[in-house]
N, C-alpha and C positions, 0 to 999 in steps of 0.2 A: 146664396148664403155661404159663408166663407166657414169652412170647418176649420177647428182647433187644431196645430200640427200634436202631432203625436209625441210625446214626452217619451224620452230614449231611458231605456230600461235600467234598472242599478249595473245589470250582469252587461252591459253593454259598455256602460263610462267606465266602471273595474277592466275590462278588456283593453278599452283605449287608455285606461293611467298603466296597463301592465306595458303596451307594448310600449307606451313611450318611455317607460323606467328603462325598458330592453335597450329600447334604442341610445338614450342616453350611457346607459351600463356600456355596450358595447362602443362608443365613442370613445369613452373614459378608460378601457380597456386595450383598443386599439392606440389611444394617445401615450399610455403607461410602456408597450411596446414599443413605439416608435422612440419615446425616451431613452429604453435602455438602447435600440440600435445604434441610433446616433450617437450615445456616449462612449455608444462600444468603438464607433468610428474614431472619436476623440484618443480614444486610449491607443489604438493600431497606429494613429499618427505620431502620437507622442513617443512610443517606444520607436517608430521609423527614424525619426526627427532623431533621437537620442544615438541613434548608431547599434542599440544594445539590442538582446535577445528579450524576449516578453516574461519577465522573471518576475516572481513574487515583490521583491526588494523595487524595482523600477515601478508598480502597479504604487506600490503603499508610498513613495516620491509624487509620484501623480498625485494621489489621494492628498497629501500632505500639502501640496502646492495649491490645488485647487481649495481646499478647505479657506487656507489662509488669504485667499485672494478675491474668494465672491464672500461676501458679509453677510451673516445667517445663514451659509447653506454648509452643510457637514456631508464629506464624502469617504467613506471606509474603502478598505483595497477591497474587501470581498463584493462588493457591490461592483466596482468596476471591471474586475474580473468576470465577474458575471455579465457583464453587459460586453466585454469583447468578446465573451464566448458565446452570446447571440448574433452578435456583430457575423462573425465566422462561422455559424451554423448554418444563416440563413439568410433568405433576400428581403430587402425591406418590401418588395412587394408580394409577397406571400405572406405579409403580419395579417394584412384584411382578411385572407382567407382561415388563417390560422384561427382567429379572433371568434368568427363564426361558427366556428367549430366546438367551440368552447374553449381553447387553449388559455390559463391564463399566466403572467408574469410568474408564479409559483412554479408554473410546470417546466419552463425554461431555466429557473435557478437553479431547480433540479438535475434536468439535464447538463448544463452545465459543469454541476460537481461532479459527472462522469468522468474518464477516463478516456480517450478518443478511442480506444481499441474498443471496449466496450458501449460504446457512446450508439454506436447502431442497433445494435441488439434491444437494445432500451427505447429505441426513438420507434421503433419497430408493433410498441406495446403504448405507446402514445393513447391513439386512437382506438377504440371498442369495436363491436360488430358494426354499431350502429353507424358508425364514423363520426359518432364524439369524442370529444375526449375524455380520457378516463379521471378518476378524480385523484387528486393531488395527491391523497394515502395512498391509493393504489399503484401510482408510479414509483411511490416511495417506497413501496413493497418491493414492489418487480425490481429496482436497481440495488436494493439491499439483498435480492435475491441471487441475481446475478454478479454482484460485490465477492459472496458466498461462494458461488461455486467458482470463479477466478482463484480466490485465494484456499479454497480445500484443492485443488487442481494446481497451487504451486507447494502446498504443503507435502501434498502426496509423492510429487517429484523431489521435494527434501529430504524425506525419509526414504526415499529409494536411493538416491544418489550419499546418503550420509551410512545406508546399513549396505551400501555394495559391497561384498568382498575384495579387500586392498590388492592390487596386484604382485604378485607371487615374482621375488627376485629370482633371477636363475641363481643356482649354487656355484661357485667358484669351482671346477678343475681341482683337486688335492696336486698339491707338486708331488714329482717324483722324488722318491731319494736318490741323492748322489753317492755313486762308488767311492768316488774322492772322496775322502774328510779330510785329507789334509789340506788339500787345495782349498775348500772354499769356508773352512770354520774350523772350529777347535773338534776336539773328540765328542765335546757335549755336547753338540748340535747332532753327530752322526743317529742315522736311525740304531735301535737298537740300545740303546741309552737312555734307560728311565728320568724321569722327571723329578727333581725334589718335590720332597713327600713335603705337602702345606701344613700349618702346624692345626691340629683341630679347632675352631673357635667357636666350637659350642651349636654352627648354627649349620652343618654340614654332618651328612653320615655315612655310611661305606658299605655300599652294593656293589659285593663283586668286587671287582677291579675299578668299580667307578665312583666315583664321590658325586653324590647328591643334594643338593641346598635345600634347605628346610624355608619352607614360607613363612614370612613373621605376620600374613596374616591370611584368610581366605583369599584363593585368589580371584574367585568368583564373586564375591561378595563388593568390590568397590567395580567391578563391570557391569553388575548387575544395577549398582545404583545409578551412572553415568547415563545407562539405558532408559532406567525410568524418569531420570530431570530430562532426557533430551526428547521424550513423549511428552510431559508435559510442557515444555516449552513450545512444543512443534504444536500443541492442543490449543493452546491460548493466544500462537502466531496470528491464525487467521482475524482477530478480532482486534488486535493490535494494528495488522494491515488496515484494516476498516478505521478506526477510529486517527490514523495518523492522517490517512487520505481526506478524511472529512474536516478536519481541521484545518490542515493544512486549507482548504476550497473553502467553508462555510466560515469561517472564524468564529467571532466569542463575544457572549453579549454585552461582557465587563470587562473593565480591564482588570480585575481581582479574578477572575477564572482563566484568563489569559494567563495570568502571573504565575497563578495554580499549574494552568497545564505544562507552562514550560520548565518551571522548575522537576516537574515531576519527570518532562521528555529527557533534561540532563542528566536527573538522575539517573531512568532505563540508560539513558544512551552509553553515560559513562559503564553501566554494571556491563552493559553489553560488550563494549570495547576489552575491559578486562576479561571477561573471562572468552571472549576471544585469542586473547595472548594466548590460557592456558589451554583452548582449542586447539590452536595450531599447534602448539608445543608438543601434546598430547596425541593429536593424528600422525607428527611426521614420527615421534617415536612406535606408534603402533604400528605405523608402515615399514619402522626401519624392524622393529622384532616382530612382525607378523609370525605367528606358528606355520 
């Protein structure tokens, strides 16, 4: 007598639809990497081909070429940039292993927008105890963390190198006076021969033998303020560094915030170039009358 085969439990078909979503997941996961690889290859060729260095301006020609030439398909520079710098990170046969791990096309973007000095430190924190990977906020943590202390670490060297004490000219030798007067000037150069007396103008007064100028205003009072715009400049640098880097790598999801941001970067850029003028101007004269 022939028994009934046994009917396969809910928790069992749920197990088999899971692992084949997995499976599928990670196909679709590993194919979205292989994508950006190869495209990253396309982009390392084109810039070879081109004779030129891998510049933002050459990336966004690519981008612009290719847009216009496959029908339906739209390619941004930030995308391809991103995908040379997979291209250059890593081997296309380490993407399966990567995949498995859980790494996905997110965590590579990310990296990516690194910096190559910093680029290891960060690849570093990838992976968990577990040797998963960590999840996408949390590397976004960690490279904003480390963003941070790069740039409080070049701040700090700002303000050491902007508050060093200027170097001290040596003082010139006093000449001798000469016995001649007659030889080498009139009687009113000889030592011994007062000075005409300057006529008083109000803004001078007379200590002694000496004449002292009056300050027309504190003179502490515009050092002290130079002092506190160049803390606060030096306060709000670090986050400036941050946010020019990420642009510059991520770009912008419209072209109305594009438009926004660069008009805004001409305007900093320009304030900055000015009052750089009156930086310099300002430092070589404090060098040149250092107390």
């Amino acid at each position: 007598m022939n028994t009934p085969a046994e009917q396969p439990s809910f928790e069992a078909i749920y197990n088999e639809c899971l692992e084949a979503a997995c499976r599928c997941t990670s196909v679709a996961q590993l194919s979205h990497l292989n994508y950006y690889w190869e495209l990253g290859a396309i982009v390392i060729r084109f810039i070879q081909a081109a004779g030129e260095k891998p510049s933002r301006a050459g990336i966004e020609r690519l981008a612009s070429e290719l847009t216009a030439r496959i029908p339906g398909a739209t390619f941004g520079a930030t995308t391809l940039y991103c995908a040379r710098s997979v291209n250059l990170m890593y081997r296309q046969e380490d993407l399966p292993e990567m995949v498995s791990k859980g790494v996905l096309i997110g965590h590579l973007k990310l990296l990516a927008s690194v910096d190559e000095e910093t680029r290891p430190a960060v690849v570093e924190k990838l992976y968990g105890d577990d040797g998963k990977a960590v999840t996408i906020k949390a590397l976004e943590e960690t490279i904003q963390e480390h963003r941070k202390q790069s740039v409080r670490k070049a701040t700090d060297e700002a303000i050491q190198t902007a508050r060093a004490p200027a170097p001290v000219k040596p003082t010139p030798p006093a000449a001798e006076p000469s016995d001649n007067v007659g030889d080498t000037g009139s009687a009113d150069n000889a030592v011994g021969v007062a000075a005409p007396v300057q006529p008083d103008d109000g803004k001078t007064k007379s200590v002694g033998a000496h004449q002292e100028k009056e300050f027309s205003q504190s003179p502490l009072k515009p050092l002290k303020q130079i002092d506190s715009t160049c803390t606060k400049l030096l306060s709000i640098a670090p986050d400036v560094f941050i946010v020019i880097g990420e642009a510059s790598k991520i770009g912008f999801d419209s072209d109305k915030a594009q438009a926004n941001y660069k008009a805004a970067f001409e305007n900093a850029q320009a304030g900055l170039m000015e009052v750089k003028q009156v930086v310099d101007k300002l430092l070589e004269q404090m060098t040149d009358l250092a107390p």
